[in-house]
Biopython code that builds the backbone (N, CA, C, O; Angstrom):
import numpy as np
from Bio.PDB.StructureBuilder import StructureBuilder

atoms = [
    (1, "UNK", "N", (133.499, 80.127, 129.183)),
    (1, "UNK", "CA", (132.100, 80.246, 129.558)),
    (1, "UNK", "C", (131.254, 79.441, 128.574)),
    (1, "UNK", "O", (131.260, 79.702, 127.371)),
    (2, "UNK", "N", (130.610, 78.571, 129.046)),
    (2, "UNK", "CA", (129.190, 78.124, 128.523)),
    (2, "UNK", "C", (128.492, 78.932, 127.327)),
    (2, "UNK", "O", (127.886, 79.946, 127.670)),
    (3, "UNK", "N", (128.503, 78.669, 126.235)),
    (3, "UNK", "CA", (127.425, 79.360, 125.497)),
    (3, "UNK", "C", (125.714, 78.964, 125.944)),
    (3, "UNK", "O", (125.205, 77.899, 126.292)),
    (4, "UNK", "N", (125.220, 80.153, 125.778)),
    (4, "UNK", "CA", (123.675, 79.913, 126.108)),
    (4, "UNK", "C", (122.768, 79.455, 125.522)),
    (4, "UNK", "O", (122.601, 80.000, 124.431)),
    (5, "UNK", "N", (121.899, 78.473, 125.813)),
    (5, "UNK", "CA", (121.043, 77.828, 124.968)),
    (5, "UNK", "C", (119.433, 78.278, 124.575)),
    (5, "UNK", "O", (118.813, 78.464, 125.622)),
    (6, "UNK", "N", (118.950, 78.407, 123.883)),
    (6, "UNK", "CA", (117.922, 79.107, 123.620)),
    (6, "UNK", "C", (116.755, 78.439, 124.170)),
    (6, "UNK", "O", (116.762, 77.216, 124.030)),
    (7, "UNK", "N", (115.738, 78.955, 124.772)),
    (7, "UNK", "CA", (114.154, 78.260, 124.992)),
    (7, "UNK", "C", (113.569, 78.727, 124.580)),
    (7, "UNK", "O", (113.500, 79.923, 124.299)),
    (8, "UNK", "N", (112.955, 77.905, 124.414)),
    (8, "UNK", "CA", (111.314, 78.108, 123.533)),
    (8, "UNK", "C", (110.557, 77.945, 123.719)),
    (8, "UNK", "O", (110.294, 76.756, 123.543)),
    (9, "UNK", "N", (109.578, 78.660, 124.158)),
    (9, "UNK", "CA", (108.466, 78.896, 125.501)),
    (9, "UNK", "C", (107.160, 79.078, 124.444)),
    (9, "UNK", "O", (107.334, 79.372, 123.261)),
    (10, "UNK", "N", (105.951, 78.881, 124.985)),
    (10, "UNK", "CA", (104.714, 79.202, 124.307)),
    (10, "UNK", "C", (104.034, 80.100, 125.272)),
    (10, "UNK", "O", (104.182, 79.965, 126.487)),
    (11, "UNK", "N", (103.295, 81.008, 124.743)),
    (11, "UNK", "CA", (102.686, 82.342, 126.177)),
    (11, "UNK", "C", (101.272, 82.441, 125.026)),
    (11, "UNK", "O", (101.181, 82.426, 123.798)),
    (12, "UNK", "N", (100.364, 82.538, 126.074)),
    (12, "UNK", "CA", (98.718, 83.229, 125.499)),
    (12, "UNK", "C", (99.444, 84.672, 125.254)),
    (12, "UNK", "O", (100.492, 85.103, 125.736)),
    (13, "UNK", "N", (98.576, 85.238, 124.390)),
    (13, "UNK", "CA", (98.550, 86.463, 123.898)),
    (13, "UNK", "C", (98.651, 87.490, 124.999)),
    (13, "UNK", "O", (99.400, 88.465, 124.950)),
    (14, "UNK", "N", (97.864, 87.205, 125.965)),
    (14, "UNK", "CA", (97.507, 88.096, 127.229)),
    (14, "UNK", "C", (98.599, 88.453, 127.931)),
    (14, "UNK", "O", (98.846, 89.615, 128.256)),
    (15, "UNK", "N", (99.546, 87.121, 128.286)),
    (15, "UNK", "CA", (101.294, 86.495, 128.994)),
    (15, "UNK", "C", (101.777, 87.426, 128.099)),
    (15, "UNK", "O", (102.217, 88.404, 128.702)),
    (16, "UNK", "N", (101.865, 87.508, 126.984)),
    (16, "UNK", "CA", (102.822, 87.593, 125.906)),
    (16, "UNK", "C", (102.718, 89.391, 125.977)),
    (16, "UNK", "O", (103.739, 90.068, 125.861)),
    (17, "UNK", "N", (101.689, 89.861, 126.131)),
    (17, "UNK", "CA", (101.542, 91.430, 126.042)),
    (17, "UNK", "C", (101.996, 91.937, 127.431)),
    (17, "UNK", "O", (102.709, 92.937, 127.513)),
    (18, "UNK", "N", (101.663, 91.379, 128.321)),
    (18, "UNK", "CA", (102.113, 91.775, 129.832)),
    (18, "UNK", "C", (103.932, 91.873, 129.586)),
    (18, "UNK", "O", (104.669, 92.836, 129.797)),
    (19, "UNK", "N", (104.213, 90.749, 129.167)),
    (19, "UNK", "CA", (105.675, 90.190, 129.075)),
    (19, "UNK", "C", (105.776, 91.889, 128.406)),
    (19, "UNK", "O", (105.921, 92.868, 129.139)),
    (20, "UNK", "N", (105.694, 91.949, 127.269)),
    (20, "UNK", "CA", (105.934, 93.285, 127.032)),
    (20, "UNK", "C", (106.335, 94.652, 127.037)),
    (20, "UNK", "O", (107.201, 95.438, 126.653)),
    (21, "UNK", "N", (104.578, 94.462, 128.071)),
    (21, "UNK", "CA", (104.619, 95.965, 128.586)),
    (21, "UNK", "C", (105.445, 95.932, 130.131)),
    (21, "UNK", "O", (105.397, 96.942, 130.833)),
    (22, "UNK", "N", (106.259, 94.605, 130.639)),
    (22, "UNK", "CA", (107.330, 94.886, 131.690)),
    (22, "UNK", "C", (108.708, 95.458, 131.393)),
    (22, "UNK", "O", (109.465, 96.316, 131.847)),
    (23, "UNK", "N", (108.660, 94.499, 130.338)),
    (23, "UNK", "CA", (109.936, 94.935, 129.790)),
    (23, "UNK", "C", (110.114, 96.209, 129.084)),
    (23, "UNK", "O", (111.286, 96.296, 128.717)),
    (24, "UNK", "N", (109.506, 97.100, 128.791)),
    (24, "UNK", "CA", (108.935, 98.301, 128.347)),
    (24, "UNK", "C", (109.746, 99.428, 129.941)),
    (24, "UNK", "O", (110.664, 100.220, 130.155)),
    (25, "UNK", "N", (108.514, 98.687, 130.710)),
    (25, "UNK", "CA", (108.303, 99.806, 131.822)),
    (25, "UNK", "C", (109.595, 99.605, 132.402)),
    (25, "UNK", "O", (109.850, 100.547, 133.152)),
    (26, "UNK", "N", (110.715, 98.574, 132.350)),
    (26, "UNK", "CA", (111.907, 98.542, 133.112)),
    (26, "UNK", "C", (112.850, 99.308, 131.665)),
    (26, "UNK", "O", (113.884, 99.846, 132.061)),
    (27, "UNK", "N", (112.675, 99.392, 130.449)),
    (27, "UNK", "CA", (113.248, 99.630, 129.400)),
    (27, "UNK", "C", (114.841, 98.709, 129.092)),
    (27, "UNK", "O", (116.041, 98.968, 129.002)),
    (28, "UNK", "N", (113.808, 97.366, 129.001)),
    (28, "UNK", "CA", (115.372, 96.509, 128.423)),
    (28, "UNK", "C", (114.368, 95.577, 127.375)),
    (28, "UNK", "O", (113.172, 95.605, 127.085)),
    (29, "UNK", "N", (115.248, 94.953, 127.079)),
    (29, "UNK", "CA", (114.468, 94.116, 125.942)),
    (29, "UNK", "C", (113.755, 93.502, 126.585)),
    (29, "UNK", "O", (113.777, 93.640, 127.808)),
    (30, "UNK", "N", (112.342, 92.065, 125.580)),
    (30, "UNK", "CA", (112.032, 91.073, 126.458)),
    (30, "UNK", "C", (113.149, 89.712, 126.670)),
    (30, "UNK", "O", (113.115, 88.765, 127.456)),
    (31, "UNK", "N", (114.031, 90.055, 125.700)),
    (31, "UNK", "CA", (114.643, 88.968, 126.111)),
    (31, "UNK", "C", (115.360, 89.071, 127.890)),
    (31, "UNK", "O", (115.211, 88.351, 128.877)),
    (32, "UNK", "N", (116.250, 90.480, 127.605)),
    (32, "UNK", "CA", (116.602, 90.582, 129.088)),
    (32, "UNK", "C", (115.765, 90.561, 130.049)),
    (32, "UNK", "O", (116.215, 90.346, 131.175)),
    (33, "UNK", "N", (114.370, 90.768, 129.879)),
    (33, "UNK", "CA", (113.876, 90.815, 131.139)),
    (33, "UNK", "C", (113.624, 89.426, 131.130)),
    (33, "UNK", "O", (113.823, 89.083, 132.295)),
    (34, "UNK", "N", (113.302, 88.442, 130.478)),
    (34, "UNK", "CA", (112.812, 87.075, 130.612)),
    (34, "UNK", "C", (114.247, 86.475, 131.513)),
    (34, "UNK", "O", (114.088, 85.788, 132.522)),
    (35, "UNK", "N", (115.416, 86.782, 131.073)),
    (35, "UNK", "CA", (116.634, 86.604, 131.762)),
    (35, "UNK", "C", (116.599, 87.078, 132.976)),
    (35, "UNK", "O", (116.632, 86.155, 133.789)),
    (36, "UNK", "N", (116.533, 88.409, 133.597)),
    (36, "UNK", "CA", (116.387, 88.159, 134.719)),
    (36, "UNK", "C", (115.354, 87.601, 135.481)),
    (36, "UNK", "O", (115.654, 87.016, 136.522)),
    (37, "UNK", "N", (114.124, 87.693, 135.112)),
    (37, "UNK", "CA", (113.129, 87.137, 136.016)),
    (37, "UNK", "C", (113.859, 85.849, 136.257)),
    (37, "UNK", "O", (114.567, 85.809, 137.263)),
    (38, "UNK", "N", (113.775, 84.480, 135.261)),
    (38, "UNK", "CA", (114.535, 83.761, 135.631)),
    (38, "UNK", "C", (115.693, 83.494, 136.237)),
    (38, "UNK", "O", (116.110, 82.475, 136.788)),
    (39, "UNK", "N", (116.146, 84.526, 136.065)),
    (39, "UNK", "CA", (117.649, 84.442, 137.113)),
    (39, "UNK", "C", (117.481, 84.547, 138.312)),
    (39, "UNK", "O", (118.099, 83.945, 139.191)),
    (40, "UNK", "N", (116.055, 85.844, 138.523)),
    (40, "UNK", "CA", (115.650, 85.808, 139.908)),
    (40, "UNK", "C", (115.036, 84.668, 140.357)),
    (40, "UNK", "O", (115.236, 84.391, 141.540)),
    (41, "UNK", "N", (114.362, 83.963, 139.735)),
    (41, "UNK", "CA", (113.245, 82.856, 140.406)),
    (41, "UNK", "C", (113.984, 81.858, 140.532)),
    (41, "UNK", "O", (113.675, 81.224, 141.541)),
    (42, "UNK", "N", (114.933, 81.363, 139.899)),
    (42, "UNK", "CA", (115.530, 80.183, 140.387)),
    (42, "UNK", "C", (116.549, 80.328, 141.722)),
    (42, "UNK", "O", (116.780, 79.410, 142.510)),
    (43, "UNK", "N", (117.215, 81.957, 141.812)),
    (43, "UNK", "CA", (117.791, 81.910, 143.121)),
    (43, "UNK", "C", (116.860, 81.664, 143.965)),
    (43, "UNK", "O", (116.999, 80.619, 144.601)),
    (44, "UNK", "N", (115.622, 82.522, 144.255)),
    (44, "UNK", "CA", (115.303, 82.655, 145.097)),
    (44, "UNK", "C", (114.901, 80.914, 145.401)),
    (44, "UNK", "O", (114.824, 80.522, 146.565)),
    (45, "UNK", "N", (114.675, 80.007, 144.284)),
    (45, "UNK", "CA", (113.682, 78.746, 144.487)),
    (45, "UNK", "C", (114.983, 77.894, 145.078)),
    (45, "UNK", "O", (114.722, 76.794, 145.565)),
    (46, "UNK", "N", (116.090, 78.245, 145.067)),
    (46, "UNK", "CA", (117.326, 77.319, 145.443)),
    (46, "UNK", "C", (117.686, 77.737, 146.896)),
    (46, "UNK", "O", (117.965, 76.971, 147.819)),
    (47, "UNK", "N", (117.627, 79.088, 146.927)),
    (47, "UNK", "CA", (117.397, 79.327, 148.551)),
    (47, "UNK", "C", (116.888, 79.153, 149.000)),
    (47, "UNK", "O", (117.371, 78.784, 150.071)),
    (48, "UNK", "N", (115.466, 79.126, 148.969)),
    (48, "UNK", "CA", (114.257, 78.567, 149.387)),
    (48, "UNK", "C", (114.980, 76.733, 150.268)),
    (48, "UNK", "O", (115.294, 76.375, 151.404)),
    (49, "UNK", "N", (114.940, 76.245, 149.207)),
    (49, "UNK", "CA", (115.410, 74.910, 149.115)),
    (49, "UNK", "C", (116.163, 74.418, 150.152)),
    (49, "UNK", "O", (115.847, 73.578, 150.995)),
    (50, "UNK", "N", (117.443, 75.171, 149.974)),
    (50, "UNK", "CA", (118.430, 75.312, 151.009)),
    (50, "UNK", "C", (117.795, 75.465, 152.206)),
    (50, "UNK", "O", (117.805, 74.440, 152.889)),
    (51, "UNK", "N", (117.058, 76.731, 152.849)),
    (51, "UNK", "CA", (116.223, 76.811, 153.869)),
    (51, "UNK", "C", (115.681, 75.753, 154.478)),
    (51, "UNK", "O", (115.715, 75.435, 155.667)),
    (52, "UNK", "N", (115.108, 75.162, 153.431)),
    (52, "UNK", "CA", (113.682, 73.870, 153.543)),
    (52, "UNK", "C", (114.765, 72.950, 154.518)),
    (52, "UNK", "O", (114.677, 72.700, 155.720)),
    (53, "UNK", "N", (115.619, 72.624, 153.713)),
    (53, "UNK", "CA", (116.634, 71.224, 153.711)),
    (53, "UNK", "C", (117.659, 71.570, 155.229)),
    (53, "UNK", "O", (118.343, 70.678, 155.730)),
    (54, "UNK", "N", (117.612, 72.769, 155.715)),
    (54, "UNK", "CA", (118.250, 73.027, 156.719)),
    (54, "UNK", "C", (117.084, 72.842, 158.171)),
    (54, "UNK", "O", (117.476, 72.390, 159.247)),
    (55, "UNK", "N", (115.673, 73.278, 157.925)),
    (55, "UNK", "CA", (115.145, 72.601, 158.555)),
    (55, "UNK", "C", (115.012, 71.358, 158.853)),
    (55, "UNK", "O", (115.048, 70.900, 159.995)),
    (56, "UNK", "N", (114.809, 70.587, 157.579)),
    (56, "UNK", "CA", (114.824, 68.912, 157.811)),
    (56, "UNK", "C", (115.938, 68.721, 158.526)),
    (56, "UNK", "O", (115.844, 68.274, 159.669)),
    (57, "UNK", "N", (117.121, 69.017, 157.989)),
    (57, "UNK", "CA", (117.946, 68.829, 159.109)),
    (57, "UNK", "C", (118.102, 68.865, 160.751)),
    (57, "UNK", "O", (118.304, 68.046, 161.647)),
    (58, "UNK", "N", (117.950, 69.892, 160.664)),
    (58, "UNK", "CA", (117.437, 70.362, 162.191)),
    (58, "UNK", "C", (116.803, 69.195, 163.080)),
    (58, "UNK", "O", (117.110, 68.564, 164.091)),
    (59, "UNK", "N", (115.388, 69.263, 161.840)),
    (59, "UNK", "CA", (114.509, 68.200, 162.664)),
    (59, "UNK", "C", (114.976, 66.964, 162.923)),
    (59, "UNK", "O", (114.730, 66.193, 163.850)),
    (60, "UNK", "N", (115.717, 66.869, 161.937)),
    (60, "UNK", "CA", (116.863, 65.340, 162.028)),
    (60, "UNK", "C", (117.045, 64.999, 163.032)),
    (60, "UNK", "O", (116.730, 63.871, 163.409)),
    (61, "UNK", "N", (117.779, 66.134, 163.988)),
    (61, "UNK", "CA", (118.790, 65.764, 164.915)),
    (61, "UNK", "C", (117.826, 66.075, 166.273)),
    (61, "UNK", "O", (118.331, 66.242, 167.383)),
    (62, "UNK", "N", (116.793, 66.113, 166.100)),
    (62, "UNK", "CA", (115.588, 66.806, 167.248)),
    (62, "UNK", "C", (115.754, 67.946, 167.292)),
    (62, "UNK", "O", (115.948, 68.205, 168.480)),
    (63, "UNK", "N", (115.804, 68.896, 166.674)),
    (63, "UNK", "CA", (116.441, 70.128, 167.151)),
    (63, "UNK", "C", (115.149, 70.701, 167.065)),
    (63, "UNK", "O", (115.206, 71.545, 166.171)),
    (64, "UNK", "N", (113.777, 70.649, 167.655)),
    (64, "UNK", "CA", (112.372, 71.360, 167.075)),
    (64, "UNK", "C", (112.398, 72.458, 168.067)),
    (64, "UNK", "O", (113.171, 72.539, 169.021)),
    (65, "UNK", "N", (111.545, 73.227, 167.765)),
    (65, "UNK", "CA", (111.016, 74.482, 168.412)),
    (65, "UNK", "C", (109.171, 74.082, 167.982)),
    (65, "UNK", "O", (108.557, 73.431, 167.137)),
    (66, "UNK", "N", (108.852, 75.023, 169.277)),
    (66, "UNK", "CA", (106.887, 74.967, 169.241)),
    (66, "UNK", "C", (106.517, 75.545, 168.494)),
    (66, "UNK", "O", (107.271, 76.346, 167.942)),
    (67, "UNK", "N", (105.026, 75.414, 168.063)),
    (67, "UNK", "CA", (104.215, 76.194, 166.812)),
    (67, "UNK", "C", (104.457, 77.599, 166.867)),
    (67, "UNK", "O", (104.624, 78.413, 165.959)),
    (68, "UNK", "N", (104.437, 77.794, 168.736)),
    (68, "UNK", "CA", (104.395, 79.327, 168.926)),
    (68, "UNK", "C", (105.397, 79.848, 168.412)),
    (68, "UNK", "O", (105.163, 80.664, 167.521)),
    (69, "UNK", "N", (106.620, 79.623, 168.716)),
    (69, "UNK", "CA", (107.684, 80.250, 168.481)),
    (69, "UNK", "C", (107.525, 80.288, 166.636)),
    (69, "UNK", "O", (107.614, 81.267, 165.894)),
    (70, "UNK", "N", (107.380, 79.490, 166.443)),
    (70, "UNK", "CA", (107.809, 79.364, 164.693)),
    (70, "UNK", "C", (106.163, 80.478, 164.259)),
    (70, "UNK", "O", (106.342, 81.374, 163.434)),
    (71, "UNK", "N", (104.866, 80.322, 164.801)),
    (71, "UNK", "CA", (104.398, 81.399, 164.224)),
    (71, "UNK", "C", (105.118, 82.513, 164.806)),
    (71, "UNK", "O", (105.328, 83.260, 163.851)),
    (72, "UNK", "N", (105.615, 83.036, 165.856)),
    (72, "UNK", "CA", (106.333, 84.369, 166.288)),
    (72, "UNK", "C", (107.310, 84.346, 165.076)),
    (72, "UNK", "O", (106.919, 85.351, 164.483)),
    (73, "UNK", "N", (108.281, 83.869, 164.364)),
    (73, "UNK", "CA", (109.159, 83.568, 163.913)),
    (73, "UNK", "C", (108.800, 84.260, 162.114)),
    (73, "UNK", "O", (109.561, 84.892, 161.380)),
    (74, "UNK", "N", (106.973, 83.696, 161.812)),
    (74, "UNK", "CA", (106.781, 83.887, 160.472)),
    (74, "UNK", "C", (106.405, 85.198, 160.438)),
    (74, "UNK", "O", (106.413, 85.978, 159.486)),
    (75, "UNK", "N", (105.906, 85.447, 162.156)),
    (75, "UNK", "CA", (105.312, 86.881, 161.959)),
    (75, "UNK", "C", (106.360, 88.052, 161.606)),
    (75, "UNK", "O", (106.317, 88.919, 160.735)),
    (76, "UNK", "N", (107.178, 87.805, 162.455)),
    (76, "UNK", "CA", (108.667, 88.568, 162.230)),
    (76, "UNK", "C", (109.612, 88.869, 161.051)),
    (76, "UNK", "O", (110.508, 89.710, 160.975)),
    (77, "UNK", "N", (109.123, 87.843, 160.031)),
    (77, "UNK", "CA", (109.458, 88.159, 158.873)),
    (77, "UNK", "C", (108.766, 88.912, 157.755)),
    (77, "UNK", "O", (109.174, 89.536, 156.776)),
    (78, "UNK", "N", (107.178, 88.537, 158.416)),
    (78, "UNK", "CA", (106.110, 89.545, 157.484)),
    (78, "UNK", "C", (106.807, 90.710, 157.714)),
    (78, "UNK", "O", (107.411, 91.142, 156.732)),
    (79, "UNK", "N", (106.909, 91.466, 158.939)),
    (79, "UNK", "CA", (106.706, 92.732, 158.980)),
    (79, "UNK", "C", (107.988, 93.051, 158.887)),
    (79, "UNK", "O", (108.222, 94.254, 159.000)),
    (80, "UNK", "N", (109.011, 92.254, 158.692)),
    (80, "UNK", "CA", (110.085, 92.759, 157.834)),
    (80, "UNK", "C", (110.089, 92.851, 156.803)),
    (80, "UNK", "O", (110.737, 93.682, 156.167)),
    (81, "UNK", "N", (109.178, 91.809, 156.255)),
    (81, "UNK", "CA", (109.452, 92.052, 154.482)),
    (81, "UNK", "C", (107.812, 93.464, 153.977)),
    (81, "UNK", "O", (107.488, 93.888, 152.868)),
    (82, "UNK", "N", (107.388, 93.673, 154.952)),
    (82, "UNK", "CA", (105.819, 94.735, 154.267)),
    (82, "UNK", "C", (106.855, 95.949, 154.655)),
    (82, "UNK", "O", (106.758, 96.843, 153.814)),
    (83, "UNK", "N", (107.908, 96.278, 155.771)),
    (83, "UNK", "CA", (108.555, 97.103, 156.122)),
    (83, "UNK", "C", (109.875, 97.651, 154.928)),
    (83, "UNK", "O", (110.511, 98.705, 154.951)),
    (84, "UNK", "N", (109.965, 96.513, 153.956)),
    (84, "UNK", "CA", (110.848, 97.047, 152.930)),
    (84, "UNK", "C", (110.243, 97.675, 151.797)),
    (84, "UNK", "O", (110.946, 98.143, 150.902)),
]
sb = StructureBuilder()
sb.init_structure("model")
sb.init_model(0)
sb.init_chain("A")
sb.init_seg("    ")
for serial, (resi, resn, name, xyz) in enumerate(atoms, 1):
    if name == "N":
        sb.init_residue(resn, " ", resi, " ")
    sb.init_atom(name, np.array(xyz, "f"), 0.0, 1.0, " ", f" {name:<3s}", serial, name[0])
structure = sb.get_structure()
């Protein structure tokens, strides 16, 4: 395994106290929580990605659908994701 490399980030005072009081309210360090947030944000930004790039694809090959459907499509996910 990879040893881990350290960053070195700069935060306003304000960042820096929030950072804190999360890691507090989940009760792990700030380092772990800075670890997962990042662990979370880059999956989610690579799935994201993936998503994006599977559309282009799509569109590649003509494969489109109408505004309607795709707003029916965004709506359907709101109220799945306000429903969790």
């Amino acid at each position: 395994m990879k040893m881990a490399e350290p960053l070195t980030i700069n935060l306003d005072a304000e960042s820096l106290a929030s950072l804190k009081v999360a890691a507090a309210w989940r009760e792990i360090s700030v380092d772990a929580y800075v670890k997962s947030v990042v662990q979370t944000a880059t999956r989610m930004d690579v799935e994201l990605a993936a998503f994006v790039q599977e559309g282009i694809d799509s569109a590649d090959r003509g494969e489109l659908i109408s505004q309607e459907e795709m707003e029916a499509w965004f709506e359907a996910r709101y109220r799945s994701a306000a429903a969790e």
